[in-house]
C-alpha positions as CSV (number, residue, x, y, z in Angstrom):
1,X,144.5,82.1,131.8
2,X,142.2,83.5,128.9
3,X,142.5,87.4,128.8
4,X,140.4,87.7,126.2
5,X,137.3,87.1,127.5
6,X,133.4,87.8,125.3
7,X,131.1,86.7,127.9
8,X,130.8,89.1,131.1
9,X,129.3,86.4,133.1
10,X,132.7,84.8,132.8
11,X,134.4,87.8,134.0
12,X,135.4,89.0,137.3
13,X,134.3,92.5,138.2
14,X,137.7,93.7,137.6
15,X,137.9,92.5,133.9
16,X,134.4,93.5,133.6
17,X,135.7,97.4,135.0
18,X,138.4,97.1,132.8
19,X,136.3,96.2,129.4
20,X,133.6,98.5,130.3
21,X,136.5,101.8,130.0
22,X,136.5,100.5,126.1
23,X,132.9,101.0,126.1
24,X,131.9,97.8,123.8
25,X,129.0,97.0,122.1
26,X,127.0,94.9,125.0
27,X,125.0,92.3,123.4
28,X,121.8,91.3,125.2
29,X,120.2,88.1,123.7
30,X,116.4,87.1,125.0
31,X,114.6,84.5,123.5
32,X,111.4,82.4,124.7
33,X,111.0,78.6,125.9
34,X,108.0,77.9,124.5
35,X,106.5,75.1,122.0
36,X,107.9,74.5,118.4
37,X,105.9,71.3,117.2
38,X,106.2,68.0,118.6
39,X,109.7,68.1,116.3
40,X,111.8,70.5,118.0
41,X,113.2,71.5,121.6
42,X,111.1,74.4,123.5
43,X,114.4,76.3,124.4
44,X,114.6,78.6,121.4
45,X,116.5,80.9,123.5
46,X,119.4,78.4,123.1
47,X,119.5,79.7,119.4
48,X,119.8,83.3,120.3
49,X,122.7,82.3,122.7
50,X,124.5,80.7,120.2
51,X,124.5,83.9,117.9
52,X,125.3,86.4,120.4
53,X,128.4,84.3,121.2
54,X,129.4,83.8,117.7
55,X,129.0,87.2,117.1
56,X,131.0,88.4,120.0
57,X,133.7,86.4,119.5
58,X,134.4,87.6,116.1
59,X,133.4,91.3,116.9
60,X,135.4,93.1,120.0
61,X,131.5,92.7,121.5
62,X,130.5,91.3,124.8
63,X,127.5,89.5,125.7
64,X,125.3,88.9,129.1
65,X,123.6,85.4,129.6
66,X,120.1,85.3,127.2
67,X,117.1,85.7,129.0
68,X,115.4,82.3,128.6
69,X,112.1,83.1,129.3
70,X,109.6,85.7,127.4
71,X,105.7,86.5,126.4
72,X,104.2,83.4,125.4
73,X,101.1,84.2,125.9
74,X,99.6,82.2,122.7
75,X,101.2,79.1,123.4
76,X,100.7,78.4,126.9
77,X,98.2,76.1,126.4
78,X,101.5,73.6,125.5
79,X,103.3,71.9,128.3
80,X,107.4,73.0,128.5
81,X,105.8,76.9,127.7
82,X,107.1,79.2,130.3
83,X,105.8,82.5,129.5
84,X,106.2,85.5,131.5
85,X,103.5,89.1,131.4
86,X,104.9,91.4,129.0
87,X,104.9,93.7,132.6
88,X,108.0,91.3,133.6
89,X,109.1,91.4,130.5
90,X,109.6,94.8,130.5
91,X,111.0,95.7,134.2
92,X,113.9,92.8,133.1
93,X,115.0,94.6,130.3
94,X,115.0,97.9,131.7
95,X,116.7,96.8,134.6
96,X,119.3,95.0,132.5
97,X,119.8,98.0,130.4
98,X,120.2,100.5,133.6
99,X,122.6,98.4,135.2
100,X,124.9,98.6,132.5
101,X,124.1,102.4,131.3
102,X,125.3,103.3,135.4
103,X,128.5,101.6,134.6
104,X,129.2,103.7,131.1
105,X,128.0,101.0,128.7
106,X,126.7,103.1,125.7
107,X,126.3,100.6,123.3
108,X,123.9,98.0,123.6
109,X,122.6,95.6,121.1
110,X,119.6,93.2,121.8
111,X,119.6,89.9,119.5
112,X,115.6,88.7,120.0
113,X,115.0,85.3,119.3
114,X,111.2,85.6,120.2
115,X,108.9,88.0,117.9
116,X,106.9,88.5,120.8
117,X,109.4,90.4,123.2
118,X,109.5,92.6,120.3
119,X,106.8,95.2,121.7
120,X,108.6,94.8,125.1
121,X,112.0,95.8,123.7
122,X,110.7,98.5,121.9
123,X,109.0,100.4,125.2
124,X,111.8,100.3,126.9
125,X,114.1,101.5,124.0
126,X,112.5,104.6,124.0
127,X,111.8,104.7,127.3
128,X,115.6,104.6,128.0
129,X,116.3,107.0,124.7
130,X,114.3,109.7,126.2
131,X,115.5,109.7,130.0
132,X,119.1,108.4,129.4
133,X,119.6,109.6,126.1
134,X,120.9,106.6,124.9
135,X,120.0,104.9,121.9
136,X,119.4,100.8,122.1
137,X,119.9,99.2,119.3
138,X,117.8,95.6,118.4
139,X,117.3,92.9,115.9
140,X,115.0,90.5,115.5
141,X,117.2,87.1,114.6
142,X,114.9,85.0,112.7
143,X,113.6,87.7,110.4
144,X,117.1,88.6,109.3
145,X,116.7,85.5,106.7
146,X,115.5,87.9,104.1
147,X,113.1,86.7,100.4
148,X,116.7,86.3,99.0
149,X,118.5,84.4,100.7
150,X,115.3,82.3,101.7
151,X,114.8,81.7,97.8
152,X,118.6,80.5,98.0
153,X,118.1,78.0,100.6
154,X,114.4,76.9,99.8
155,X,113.1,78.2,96.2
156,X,110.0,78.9,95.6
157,X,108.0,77.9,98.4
158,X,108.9,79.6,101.9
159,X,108.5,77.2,105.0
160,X,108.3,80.5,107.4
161,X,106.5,80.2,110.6
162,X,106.6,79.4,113.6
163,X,107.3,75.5,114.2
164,X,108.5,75.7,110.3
165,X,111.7,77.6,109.2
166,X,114.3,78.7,109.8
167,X,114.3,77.8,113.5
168,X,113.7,74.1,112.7
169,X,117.1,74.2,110.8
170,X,118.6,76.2,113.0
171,X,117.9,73.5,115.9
172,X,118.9,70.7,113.8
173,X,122.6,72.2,113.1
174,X,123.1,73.3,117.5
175,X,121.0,70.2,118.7
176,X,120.6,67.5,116.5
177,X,120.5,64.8,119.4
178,X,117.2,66.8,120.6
179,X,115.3,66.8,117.9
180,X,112.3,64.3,117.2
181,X,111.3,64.2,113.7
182,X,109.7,60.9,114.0
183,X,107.0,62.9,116.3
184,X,106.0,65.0,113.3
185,X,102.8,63.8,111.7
186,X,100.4,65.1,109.7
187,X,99.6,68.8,110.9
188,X,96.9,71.3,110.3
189,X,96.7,74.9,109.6
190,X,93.2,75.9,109.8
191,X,91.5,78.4,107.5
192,X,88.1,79.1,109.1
193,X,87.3,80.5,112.5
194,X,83.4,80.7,113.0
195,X,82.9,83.1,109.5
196,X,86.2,84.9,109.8
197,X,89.5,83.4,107.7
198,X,92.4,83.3,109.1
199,X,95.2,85.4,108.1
200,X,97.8,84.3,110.8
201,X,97.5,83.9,114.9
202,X,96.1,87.6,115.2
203,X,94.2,88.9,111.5
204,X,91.2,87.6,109.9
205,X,89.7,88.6,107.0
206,X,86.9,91.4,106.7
207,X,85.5,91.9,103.1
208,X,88.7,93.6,101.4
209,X,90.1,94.2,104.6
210,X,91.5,92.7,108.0
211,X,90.8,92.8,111.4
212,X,92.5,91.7,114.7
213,X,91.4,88.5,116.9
214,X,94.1,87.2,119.2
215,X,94.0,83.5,118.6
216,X,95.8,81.0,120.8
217,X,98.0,78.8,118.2
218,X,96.1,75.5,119.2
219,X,92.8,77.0,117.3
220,X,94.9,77.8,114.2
221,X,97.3,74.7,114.4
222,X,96.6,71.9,117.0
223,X,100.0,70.9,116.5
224,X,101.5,74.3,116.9
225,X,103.0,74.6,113.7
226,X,102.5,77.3,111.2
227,X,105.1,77.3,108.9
228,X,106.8,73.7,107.5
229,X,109.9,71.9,108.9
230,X,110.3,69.2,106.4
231,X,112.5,71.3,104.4
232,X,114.5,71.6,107.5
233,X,118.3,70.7,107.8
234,X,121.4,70.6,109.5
235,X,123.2,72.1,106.8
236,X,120.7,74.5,106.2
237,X,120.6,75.6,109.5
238,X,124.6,75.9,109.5
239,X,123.8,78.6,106.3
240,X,121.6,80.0,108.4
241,X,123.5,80.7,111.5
242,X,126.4,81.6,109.4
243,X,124.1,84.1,107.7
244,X,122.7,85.7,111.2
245,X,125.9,85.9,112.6
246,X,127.6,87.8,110.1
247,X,124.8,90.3,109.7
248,X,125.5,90.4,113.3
249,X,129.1,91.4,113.4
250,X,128.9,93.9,110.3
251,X,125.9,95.3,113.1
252,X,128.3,95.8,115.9
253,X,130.8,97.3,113.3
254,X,128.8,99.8,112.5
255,X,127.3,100.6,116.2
256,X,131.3,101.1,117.4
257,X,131.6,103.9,114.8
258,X,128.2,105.2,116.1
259,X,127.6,107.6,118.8
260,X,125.0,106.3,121.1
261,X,124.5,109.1,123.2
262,X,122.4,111.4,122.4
């Protein structure tokens, strides 16, 4: 019998009443399932799953099951792309949140794996901050890999982006029988749209200054890749995770010598 137990979805109600008294940190992971190349697997939300259980095992955290699915609007245009309205994406979160706020749960820590939920989880932070009175904390996993230790593990030249680093690295440590490297070709990263250039997915350039136009990623990259995987690794992504996850537990740490209500 394993009394010691990080994920709640593996607890019955009573050993969920009984960790909920302690009032733990409650991790709540979300990621996306969306496209990442022709190279690597759509479920990104597996990566974000595998941090908020490494962190909660070595952290006296719990963790939900991730929520696979978020706003994708910019890559829908790619088959395996599930992406739901940032409306849904909202109502899930706040849902999730008051269901565990009615049952004393103070402390609550979202791990995003998708930049896009990011907006969401914001909303209903404060949304929850200002009629609970109870502070959500978030983190946004892939941006965690700060300049530093991104010159450590790649040098000079950063392979950020979306389809590129770190996630590529990241898959190839958790799934390496997934991944399909001999689909990656030649890709392109386009620098013109009509007379605008292109500063990423949603910023072109205006003179001195920048301006917003919401591009899908198939007019900036056909093959839906904006940073560069060929620097990707198993080993790197092992660093990686390693990294994430102990920024992670030094996180939860510090929010079980915080007090959440406000």
């Amino acid at each position: 019998m394993n009394t010691n137990k990080h994920a709640i979805h593996h607890m019955t109600w009573k050993e969920a009443q009984k960790v909920y008294k302690k009032d733990p940190v409650v991790i709540v992971p979300l990621g996306s399932m969306e496209e990442h190349g022709p190279h690597s697997i759509t479920g990104d939300y597996l990566a974000a799953t595998a941090i908020a259980k490494r962190v909660a095992e070595q952290s006296d955290a719990v963790y939900i099951p991730t929520i696979p699915f978020g706003n994708s609007e910019y890559f829908r245009g790619y088959p395996g792309t599930i992406s739901l309205s940032q409306e849904t994406v909202i109502s899930i979160l706040e849902d999730i949140f008051r269901s565990l706020i009615e049952h004393g749960i103070t402390r609550i820590l979202v791990f995003n794996g998708h930049a896009g939920n990011a907006p969401a989880v914001e909303q209903v932070a404060r949304k929850v901050r200002r009629e609970d009175q109870t502070m959500i904390a978030s983190v946004n996993l892939w941006q965690a890999v700060q300049p530093g230790k991104k010159k450590e593990l790649y040098g000079e030249r950063d392979p950020s982006g979306h389809g590129g680093e770190p996630l590529t690295s990241i898959m190839h440590y958790l799934y390496p029988d997934d991944m399909r490297m001999d689909l990656l070709g030649d890709w392109e990263e386009k620098e013109q749209w009509n007379d605008f250039t292109i500063k990423n997915m949603k910023e072109v350039q205006v003179g001195e200054s920048s301006a917003n136009l919401y591009f899908n990623i198939e007019e900036v990259s056909p093959e839906g890749i904006l940073g560069n995987p060929t620097q990707s690794s198993a080993e790197k992504g092992e660093k990686i995770v390693d990294h994430i996850t102990q920024m992670g537990v030094t996180l939860v740490e510090k929010l079980n010598d915080s007090n959440m209500k406000l």
